[in-house]
N, C-alpha and C positions, 0 to 999 in steps of 0.2 A: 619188495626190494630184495635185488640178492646180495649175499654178506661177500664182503670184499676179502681175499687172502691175502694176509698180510708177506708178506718175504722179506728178512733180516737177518745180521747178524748175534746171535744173544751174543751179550757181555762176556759171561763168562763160562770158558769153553773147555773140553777136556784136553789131554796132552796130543790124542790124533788130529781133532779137528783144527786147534793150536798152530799145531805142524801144517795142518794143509791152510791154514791161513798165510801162513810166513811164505810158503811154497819151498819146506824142507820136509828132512823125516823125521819121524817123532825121536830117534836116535841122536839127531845134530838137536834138537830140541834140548833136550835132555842135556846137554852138554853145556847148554848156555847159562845154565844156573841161573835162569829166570825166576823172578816170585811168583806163589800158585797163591793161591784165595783156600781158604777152609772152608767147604761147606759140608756138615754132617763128616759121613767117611769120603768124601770126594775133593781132589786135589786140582782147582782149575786154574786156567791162565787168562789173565787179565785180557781184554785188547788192549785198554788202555797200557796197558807194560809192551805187550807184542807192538803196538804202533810207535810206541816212545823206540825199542831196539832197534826196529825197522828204521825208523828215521835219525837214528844214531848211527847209520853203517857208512861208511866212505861212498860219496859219487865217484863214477866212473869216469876218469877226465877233470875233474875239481883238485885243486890243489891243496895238500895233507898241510892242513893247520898246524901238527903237533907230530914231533917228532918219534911219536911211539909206536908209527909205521915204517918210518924210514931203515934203512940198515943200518945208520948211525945209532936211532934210539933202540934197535932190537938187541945189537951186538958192541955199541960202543966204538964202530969204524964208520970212513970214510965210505960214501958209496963212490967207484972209481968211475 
């Protein structure tokens, strides 16, 4: 029997591959003040965190729930 190769995502990833999960640069990565996991001296990024952010971002066309995207909620005014 020949052994089958497996292909996946491991859990948990470093800050490049992270990045290349989201489809950003490790530099917008880094900005998002994401939780890393502690393993040994190695500093990783969940998926489960990267999917939950992913799936927290505004749809394109979907109507903004909460005002903390609006101009009203950013600046305090009307949008005209």
């Amino acid at each position: 029997m020949a052994r089958a190769d497996l292909t996946f995502t491991p859990r948990l990833l470093p800050a490049s591959k992270a990045a290349a999960y989201l489809g950003i640069s490790e530099s917008t990565l880094r900005t998002l003040n994401l939780p890393r996991r502690i393993l040994g001296s190695k500093r990783l990024y969940d998926v489960l965190a990267l999917d939950h952010y992913a799936d927290s971002l505004t749809v394109e066309g979907e109507e903004i729930a909460s005002e903390a995207n609006t101009c009203r909620g950013k600046f305090g005014r009307r949008a005209s």
